[in-house]
C-alpha positions in Angstrom: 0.0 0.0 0.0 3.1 2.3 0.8 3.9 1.9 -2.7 0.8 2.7 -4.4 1.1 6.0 -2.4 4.5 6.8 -3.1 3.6 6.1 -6.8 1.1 8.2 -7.0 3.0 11.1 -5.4 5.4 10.8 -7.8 2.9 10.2 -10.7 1.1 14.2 -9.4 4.5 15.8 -9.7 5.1 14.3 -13.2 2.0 15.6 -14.7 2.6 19.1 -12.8 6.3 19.1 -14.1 4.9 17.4 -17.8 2.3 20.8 -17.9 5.2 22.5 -17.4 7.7 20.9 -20.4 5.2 21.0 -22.5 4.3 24.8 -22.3 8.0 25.3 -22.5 8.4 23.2 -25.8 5.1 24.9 -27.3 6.8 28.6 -26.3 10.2 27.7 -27.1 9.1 26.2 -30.3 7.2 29.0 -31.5 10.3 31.5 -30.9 12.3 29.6 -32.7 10.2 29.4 -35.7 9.8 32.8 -35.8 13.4 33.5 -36.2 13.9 35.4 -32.7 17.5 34.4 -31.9 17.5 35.5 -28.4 13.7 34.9 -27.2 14.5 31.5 -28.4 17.8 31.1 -26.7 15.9 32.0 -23.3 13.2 29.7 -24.1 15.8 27.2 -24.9 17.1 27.3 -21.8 13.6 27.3 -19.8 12.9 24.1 -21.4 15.9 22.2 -20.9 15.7 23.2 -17.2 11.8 21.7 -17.1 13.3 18.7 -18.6 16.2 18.7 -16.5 13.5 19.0 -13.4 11.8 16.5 -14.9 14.4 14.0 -15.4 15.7 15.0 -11.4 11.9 13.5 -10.3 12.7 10.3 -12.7 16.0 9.7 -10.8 14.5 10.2 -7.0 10.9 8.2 -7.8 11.6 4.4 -6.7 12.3 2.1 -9.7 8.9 0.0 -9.1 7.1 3.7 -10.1 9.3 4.7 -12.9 8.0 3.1 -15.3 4.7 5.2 -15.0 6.5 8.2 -15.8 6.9 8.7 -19.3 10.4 9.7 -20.7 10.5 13.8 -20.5 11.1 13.9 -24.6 8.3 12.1 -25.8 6.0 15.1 -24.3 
């Protein structure tokens, strides 16, 4: 039961940080495709730090639950 709970913690903070990777993909990618070297530097940057985040909650979630989490990339 411990693990279901601990799961599930860990599978709320994905979603929250897999809102946040995707908003920064969508904002990042639209700077880039707009040709706006610096906005999409910045944006660049915010999105590999949400993946990086994400990837940080991978590591620390016990291996039983990471499975549930899917890979930061494919969002």
């Amino acid at each position: 039961m411990a693990h279901q709970a601990e799961c599930a913690t860990i599978n709320a903070r994905a979603a929250s940080l897999a809102n946040e990777v995707r908003a920064a993909k969508a904002q990042m990618q639209s700077a880039c495709s707009n040709n706006s070297a610096q906005e999409c530097g910045g944006l660049t940057q915010n999105y590999d730090g949400a993946v990086e985040r994400y990837r940080m909650l991978m590591t620390e979630a016990p291996t039983n639950c990471r499975s549930l989490v899917p890979d930061p990339l494919s969002l």
